[in-house]
C-alpha positions, -999 to +999 in steps of 0.1 A: +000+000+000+011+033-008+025+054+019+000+082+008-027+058+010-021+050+042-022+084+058-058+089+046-069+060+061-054+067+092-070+105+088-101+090+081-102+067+110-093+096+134-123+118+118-145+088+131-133+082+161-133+120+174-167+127+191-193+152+178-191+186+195-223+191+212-240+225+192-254+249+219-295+249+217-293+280+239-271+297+264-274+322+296-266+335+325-277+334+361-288+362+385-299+354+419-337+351+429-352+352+468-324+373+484-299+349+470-264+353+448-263+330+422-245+341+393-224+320+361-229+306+323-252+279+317-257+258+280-283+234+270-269+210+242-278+180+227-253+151+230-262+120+216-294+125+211-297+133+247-303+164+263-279+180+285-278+215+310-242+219+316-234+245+344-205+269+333-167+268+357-182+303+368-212+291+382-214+299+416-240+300+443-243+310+478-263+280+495-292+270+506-314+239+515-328+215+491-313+229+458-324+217+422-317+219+388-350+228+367-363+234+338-394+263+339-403+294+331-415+329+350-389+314+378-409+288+384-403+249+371-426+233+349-447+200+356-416+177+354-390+202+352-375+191+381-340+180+365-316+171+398-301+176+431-277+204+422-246+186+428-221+212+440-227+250+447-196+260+426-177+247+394-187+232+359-214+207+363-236+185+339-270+167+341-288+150+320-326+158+308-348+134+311-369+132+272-400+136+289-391+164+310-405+197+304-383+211+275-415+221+254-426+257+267-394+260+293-375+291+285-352+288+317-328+273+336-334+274+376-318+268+408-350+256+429-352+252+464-373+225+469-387+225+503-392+262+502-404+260+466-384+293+456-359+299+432-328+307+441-312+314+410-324+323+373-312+318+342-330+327+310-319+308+282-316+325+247 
């Protein structure tokens, strides 16, 4: 085989193996909501045919009980918006969306304190 040959396979292979870069559906940024700082970049992608909310390395918030990830609008989530446990209150973080979640009609991402039902954070995505 031909040493030219052989580099375009190996190229070709390569292009296969590399994953797809997720293309942003929508991106914001938080403010806080109920007296609390929440502030940082937030994206919603589609990977794999799956629908992810991937929380910026800025995202930063200042606490509070019983926070989740949610999908809503007007700062409140939508029937079956509720997404997750919010993992960490600082750093890049991802979670998964459910298909049957709420995506129709939601416009934003929230920080939701559960027990309280408040939001703690807002971000509307564009």
């Amino acid at each position: 085989m031909h040493k030219s040959m052989m580099i375009v396979i190996a190229l070709v292979a390569l292009f296969i193996a590399l994953p797809v870069a997720a293309a942003p559906l929508g991106v914001g940024m938080f403010s806080g909501a109920s007296s609390h700082k929440t502030s940082g970049s937030v994206t919603v992608t589609k990977q794999d045919g799956q629908y992810v909310i991937e929380l910026g390395g800025d995202f930063s918030f200042d606490g509070a009980p019983d926070p989740y990830v949610a999908l809503g609008k007007q700062k409140k989530p939508l029937k079956g918006g509720l997404i997750a446990v919010l993992k960490s209150d600082k750093g890049a973080q991802r979670y998964a969306i459910d298909a049957s979640a709420a995506l129709d009609g939601a416009t934003q991402v929230i920080i939701w304190c559960k027990k309280y039902s408040v939001p703690l954070g807002v971000a509307t995505i564009e």
